[in-house]
Structures are given as structure tokens and as C-alpha cells.
C-alpha positions as CSV (number, residue, x, y, z in Angstrom):
1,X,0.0,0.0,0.0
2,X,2.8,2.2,1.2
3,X,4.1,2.1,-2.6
4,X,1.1,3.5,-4.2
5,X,0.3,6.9,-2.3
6,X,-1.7,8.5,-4.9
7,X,-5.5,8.3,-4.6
8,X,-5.8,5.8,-7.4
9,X,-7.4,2.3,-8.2
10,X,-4.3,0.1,-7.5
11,X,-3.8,2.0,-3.8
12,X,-7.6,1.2,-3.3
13,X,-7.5,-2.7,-4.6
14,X,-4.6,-2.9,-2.0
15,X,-6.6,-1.8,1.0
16,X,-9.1,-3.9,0.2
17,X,-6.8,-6.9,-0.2
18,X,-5.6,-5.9,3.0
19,X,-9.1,-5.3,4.7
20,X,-10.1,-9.0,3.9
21,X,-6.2,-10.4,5.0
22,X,-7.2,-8.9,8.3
23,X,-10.9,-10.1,8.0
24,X,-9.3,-13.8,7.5
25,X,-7.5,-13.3,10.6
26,X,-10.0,-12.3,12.9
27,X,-9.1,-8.2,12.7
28,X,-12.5,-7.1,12.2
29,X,-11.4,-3.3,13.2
30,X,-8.1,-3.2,11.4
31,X,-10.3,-4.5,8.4
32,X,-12.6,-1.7,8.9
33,X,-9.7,0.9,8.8
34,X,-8.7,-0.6,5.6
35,X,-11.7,-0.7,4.0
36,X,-13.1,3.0,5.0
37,X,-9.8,4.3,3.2
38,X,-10.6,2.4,0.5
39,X,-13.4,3.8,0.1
40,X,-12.5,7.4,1.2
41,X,-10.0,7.1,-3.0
42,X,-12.4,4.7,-5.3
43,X,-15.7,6.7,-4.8
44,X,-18.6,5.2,-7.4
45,X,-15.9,2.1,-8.5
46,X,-15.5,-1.8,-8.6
47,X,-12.9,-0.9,-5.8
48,X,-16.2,0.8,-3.7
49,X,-18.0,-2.3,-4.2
50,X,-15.4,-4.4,-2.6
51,X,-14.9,-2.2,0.2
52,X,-18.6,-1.6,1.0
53,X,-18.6,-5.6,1.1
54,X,-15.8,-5.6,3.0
55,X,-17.3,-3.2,5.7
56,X,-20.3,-4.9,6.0
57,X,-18.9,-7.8,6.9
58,X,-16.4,-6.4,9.5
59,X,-18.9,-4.1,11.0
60,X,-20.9,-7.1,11.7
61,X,-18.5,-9.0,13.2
62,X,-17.9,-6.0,15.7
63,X,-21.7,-5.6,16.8
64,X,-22.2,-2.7,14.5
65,X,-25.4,-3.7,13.4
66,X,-26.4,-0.5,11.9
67,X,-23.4,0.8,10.0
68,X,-22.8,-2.9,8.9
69,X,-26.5,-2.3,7.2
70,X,-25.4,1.2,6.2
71,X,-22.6,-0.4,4.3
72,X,-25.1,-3.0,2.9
73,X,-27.3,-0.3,1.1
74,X,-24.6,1.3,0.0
75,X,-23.0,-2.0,-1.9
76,X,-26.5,-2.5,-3.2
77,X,-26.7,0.6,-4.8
78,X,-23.6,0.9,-6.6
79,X,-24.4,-2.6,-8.2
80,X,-28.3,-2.0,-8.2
81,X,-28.1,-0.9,-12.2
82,X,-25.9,-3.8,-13.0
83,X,-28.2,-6.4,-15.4
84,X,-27.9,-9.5,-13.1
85,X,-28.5,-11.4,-10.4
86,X,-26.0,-9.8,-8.0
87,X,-27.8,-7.3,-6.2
88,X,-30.5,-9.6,-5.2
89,X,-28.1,-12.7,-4.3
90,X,-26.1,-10.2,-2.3
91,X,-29.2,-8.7,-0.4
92,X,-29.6,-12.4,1.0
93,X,-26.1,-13.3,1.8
94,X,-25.3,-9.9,3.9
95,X,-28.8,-10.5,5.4
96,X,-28.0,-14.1,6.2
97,X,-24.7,-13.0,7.5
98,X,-26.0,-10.2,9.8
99,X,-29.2,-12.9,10.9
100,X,-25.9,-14.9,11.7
101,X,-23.9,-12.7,14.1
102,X,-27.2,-12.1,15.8
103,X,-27.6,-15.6,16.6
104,X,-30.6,-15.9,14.5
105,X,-30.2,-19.4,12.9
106,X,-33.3,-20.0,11.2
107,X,-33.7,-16.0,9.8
108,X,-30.0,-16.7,8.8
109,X,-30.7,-20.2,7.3
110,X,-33.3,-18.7,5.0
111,X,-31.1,-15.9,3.8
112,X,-28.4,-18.0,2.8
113,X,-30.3,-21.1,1.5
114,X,-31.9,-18.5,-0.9
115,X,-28.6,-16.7,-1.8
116,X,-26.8,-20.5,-2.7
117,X,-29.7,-20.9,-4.8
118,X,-29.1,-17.5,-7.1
119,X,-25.5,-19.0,-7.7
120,X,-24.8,-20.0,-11.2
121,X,-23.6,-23.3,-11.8
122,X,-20.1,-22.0,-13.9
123,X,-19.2,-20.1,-9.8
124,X,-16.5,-22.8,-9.8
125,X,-13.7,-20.3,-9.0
126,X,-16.2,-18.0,-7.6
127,X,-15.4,-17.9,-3.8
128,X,-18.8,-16.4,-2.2
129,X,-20.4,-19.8,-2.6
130,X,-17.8,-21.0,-0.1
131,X,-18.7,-18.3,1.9
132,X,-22.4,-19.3,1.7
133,X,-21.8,-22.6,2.3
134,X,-19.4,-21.7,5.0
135,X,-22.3,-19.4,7.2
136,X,-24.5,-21.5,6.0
137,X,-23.2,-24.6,7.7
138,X,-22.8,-22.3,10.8
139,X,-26.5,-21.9,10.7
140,X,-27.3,-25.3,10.7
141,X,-25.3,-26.1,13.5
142,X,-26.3,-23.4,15.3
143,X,-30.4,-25.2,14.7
144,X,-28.8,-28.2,16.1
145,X,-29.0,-29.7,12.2
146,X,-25.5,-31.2,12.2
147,X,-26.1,-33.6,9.0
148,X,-27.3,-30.1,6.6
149,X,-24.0,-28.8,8.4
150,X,-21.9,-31.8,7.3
151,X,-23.2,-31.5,4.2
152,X,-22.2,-28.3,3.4
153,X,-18.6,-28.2,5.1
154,X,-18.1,-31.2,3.1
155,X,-18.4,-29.3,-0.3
156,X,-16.3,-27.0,0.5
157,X,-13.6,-29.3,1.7
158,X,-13.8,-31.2,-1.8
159,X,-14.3,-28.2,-4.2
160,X,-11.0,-28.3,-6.3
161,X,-9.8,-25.3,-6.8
162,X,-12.4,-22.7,-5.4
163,X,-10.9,-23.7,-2.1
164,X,-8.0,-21.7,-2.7
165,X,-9.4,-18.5,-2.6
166,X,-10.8,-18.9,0.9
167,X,-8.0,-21.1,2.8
168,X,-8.9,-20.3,6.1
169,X,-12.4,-21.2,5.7
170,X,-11.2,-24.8,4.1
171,X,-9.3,-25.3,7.2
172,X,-11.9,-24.5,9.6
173,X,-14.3,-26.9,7.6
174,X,-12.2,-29.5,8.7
175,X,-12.4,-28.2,12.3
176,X,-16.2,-28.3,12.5
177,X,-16.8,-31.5,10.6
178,X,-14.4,-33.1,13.0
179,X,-16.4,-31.3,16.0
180,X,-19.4,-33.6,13.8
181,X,-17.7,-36.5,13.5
182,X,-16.9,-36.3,17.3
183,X,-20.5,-35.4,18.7
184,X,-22.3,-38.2,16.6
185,X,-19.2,-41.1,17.6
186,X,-18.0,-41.1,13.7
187,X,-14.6,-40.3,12.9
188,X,-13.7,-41.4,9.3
189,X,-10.1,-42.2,9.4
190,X,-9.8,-41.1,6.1
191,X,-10.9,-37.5,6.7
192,X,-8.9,-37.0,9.5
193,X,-5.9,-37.7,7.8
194,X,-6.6,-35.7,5.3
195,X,-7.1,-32.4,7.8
196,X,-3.8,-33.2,9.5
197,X,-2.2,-33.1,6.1
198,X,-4.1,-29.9,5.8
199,X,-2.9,-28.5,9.0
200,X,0.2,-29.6,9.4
């Protein structure tokens, strides 16, 4: 970042980079400090989107219920003209997320189950469906439906190549399907080799 000081596009994709880094790793405020001057230099761009996302999510994290939906309306209306499915299939996933962090598991089920539905089929190297999946399995488990959980952790763990754009949540799959495995008395051998490979 500290090479590109001019208000430009490249300074703002690498705040945002930054912002999710620190999202990965559980920085929800330095994210937000990223983001906001992100989005201070890349006002009405693709680089606004991203932060807008971005802050959304970390707000959310942090309790900030009402600026995390601020940041929602604004990422919907910068992509609100665009001729597709996004702004819809976004409106879902942020609302599942936020029904989420609030603890609401079946508001936060229904949110995302709709949102995994809008994704196209070619989203193979698309990673918000393993975001979906990720919350989503989080909501099941959090309605005490560890199968649906299972489920979804599982196609995340086994997606090729769309794992590599979220490696933090392919790890932590392994995590919670082996909290799974545990709480229903079947470990497959196989699997757990397989997340100590993972994890070292």
C-alpha cells in the first residue's frame, strides 16, 4: 500500500486486499480501517463495491449492526443498475450473514439457502459460494442440524480449486466437521488424515 500513495485504483484494490487479509484473521477493526480508506479514494468504482462488502462484513462482526447495514445499502446501490443477479443474491447473503452474528439461525438459514440458490452453476472459481456454504453450515449447526451442516462443510472441503481462494475457511471446515464427526461417535479415518495433512 505504502508504494502506491496517490488516490488511485491500485492503492484502493490494496486496502481492500488488506481489509479481507485482516478479515481472514479475525481483525475485524483493522479490516474496517482498511476498507473505509478504500473507500475514502475509489468513490462510485468496482474498488467501492469491494470495500462496501468488506465493511459490511467487519462491522458485523464488531456488533455494529447499523453501519454494517449502512454499508449493505450502499454495496447495493452501486451494483443495483448492474443487469444480473447480483444485487438480489447479495441482499440475501449480507442478510443471512448479519441474521448470523445475531444468533438468528433459522432467519439466517433462509437468507443464505436463498442466496446458494441464485448462484450460477459455472461459480467454480467463484469464492462467495464457499462463503455461503461456510455461514450457512454455521447456521445449521447453530439449529442443532449437524447432517445439513456436514453437508455443506463437506463441499467445501472437496471443491478443487475454489478452495483456494478462501484457505482459512477450508481449514476451519475440517475443524467443525471433525467437532461432527466427534458429537455423533463417527470419525472417518480417512478425513482425519486428510485435515492433519491440511494443518500440518
Amino acid at each position: 500500500v505504502a508504494e502506491h500513495p496517490e488516490r488511485d485504483v491500485v492503492r484502493a484494490d490494496l486496502l481492500n486486499d488488506l481489509g479481507f487479509t485482516r478479515l481472514s484473521s479475525g481483525d475485524a477493526a483493522g479490516a474496517v480501517a482498511a476498507f473505509e480508506e478504500s473507500r475514502e479514494i475509489s468513490s462510485e468504482t468496482w474498488q467501492e463495491v469491494a470495500s462496501s462488502w468488506g465493511l459490511a462484513y467487519a462491522r458485523a462482526r464488531l456488533g455494529e449492526s447499523e453501519a454494517a447495514e449502512a454499508a449493505a445499502e450502499r454495496l447495493l446501490t452501486l451494483v443495483e443498475a448492474v443487469p444480473s443477479e447480483f444485487p438480489e443474491r447479495w441482499r440475501r447473503h449480507l442478510e443471512g450473514f448479519f441474521a448470523l452474528t445475531s444468533e438468528d439461525f433459522p432467519q439466517a438459514t433462509a437468507e443464505l439457502e436463498a442466496a446458494a440458490a441464485m448462484m450460477p452453476e459455472h461459480a467454480a472459481y467463484d469464492n462467495e459460494i464457499t462463503n455461503i456454504r461456510f455461514y450457512l453450515a454455521q447456521a445449521y449447526m447453530g439449529s442443532g442440524e449437524s447432517e445439513m451442516a456436514a453437508e455443506q462443510l463437506t463441499l467445501i472441503v472437496d471443491s478443487g480449486m475454489r478452495r483456494a481462494f478462501r484457505p482459512d475457511l477450508y481449514v476451519r471446515s475440517f475443524y467443525l466437521l471433525g467437532q461432527i464427526a466427534l458429537e455423533r461417535g463417527d470419525l472417518d479415518r480417512d478425513r482425519v488424515a486428510q485435515a492433519k495433512r491440511v494443518v500440518g
